[in-house]
Each structure stands twice: as C-alpha cells, then as structure tokens.
C-alpha positions in Angstrom: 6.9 -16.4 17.3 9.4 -14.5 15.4 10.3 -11.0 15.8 8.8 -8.8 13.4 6.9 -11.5 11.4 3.2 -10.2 11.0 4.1 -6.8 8.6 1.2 -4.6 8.7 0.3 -3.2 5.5 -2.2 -0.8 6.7 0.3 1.0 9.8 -1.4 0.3 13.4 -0.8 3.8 14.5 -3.2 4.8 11.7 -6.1 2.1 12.7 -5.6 3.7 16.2 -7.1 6.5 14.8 -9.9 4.9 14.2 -10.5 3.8 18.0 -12.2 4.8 20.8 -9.7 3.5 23.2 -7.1 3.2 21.5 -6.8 -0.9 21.9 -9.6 -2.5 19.9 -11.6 -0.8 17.0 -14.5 -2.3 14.9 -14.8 -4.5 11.8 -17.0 -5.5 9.3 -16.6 -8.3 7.1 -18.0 -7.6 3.9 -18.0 -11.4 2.7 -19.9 -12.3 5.6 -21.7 -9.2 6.4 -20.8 -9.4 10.1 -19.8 -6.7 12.0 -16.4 -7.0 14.6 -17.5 -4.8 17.6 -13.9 -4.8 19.6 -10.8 -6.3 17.2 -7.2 -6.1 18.1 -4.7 -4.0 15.7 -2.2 -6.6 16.0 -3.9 -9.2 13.6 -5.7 -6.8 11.2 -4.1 -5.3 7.8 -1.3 -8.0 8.2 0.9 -10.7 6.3 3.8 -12.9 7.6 6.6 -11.6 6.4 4.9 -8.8 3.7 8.1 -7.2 3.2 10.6 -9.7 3.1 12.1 -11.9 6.1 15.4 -10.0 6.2 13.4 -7.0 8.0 15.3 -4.1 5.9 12.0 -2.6 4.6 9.6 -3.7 7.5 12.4 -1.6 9.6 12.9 1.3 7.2 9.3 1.3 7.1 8.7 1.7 10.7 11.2 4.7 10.9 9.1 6.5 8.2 5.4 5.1 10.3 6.6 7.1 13.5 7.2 10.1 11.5 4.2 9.6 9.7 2.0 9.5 12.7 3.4 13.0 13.8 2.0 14.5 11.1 -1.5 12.6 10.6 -1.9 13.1 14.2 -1.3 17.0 13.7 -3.5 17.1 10.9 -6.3 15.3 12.5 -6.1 18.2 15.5 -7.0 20.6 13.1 -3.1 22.0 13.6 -1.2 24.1 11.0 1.3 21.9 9.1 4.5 23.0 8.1 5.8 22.3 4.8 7.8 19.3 5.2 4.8 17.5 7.8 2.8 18.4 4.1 5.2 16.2 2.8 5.2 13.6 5.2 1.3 13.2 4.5 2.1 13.2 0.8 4.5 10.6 1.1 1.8 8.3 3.7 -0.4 8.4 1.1 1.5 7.5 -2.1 3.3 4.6 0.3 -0.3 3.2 1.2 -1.3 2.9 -2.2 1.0 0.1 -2.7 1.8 -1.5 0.1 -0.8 -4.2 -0.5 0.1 -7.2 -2.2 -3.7 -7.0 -3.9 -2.6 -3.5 -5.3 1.0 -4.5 -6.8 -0.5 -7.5 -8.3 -3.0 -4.8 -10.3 -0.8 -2.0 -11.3 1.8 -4.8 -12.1 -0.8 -7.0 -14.3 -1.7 -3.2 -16.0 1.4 -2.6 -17.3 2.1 -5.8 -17.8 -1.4 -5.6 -20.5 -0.4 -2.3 -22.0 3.3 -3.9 -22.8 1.8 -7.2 -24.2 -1.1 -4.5 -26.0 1.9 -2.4 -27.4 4.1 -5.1 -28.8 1.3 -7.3 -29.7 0.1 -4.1 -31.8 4.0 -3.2 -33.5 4.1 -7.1 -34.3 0.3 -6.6 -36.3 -1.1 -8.8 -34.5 -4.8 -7.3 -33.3 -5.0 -7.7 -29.5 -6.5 -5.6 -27.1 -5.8 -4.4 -23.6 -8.6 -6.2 -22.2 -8.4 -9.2 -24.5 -8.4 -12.6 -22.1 -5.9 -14.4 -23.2 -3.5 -10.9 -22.5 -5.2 -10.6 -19.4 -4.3 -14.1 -18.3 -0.9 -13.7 -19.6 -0.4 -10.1 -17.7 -1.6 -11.5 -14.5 0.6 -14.9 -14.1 3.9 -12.8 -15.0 2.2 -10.1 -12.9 1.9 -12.9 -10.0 5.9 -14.1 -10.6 7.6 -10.6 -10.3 5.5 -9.2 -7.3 6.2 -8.5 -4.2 6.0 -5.3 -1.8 9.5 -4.6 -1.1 10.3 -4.2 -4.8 7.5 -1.7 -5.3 8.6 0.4 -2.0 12.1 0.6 -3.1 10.8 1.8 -6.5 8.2 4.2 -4.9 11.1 5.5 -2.3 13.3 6.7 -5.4 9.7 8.5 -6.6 7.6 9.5 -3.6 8.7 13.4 -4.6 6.1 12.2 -7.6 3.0 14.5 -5.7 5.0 17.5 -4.6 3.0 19.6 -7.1 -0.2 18.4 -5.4 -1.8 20.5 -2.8 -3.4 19.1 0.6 -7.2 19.4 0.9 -8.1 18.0 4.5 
C-alpha cells in the first residue's frame, strides 16, 4: 500500500477523543441502523488520496493536526487557553467544515445557484435559486471544479475569517 494514501477527513487524533482506549471507538451506521461496538481509526472518516496524490496538503495538513490536538486536548482538560491555542481551535473548526468532499460539493453547487440565479435574473430571464434545471446545472459544474485541496488552499488564505468570534466551550 502506498504511503499516505487513505487521507482522513475527520483527523484520527480527534476520533481518539472519542475512545475509551484510545485504539477502537464505536460506530453506528445510520443506513443500516447497526451499531460498530470496537472500530479502528485507521479506516473511518477516510478517502484514497482526498487531498491530492502529490501529499503537499495531506502533509501541510498533518503539521497543522499535531498542533491542533495540543489545543483540543487542553481545552477538553478544562485548561485555560492562551490566545493563539484560541486560535488554533478557531482555525480546527473552520478547516473541518470543508474538508469533506460531501461539503465542497454543497457550498460549491450554492454559489454555483446564486451565480446562475444572478445572471439568469440581469439577462430577464425568471429563474430561481431553487429552480431544477439551475439546480442540476449548479451541481454537475459543482461536481467538475471540486476537490479538497482547492478549498483548503482557499480557506488557508481566510482562516483569520472567525477571529472576531469568541470561544464558548
């Protein structure tokens, strides 16, 4: 197998968290309403290759994960935070929301929809947001320009996007 293929998109040092020994936590399959009593991190929250096959944001990922989990660990001891391990949980947070393919495809086929809306609208043509055949259109454009590695880089230039958000934990 090669190295570095399954990317996690949900970081195993956070599903550790969510462990009672630290090897195996539980599952449940919503589709098949079954419950996983003991499940490995290693194959869960995964794609081949998620982030590209040349490894540049799967490794520049990683760097930020073990930072990450200094913080979230911290925070989950009931420790005082200082001001830049607030940012590191700021920046967790705002990177979770897209790393999944599922996500990018939505907030991708969104704009997408509100673009085709807008000129649709300037051209006087009537067509809604939500009209199907925008919809349709919006989501197999949406499908050809995604991937996770393009919404990172685009989130890395903006993760400062939250600093005027406070922490509640």
């Amino acid at each position: 197998m090669a190295l570095k293929k399954k990317q996690h998109f949900v970081p195993q040092f956070y599903m550790r968290n969510f462990s009672p020994d630290g090897k195996s936590f539980s599952l449940y399959i919503i589709k098949e309403a079954r419950v996983i009593s003991r499940s490995s991190f290693a194959n869960q929250c995964c794609e081949e290759y998620s982030y590209g096959e040349d490894l540049e944001w799967e490794n520049t990922l990683a760097r930020m994960e073990r930072q990450w989990s200094i913080s979230i660990k911290k925070a989950i001891q009931n420790e005082n935070l200082n001001n830049d391990e607030i940012d590191d949980l700021k920046e967790f947070i705002v990177y979770q929301l897209i790393r999944t393919r599922g996500q990018n495809q939505h907030i991708t086929k969104e704009s997408l929809a509100d673009v085709l809306h807008t000129t649709c609208r300037r051209l006087g043509i009537l067509a809604y947001k939500d009209h199907p055949v925008v919809m349709k259109e919006a989501a197999k454009v949406a499908e050809n320009l995604n991937r996770p590695e393009k919404w990172l880089s685009y989130i890395k230039s903006r993760a400062r996007i939250v600093d005027d958000l406070s922490i509640l934990i």
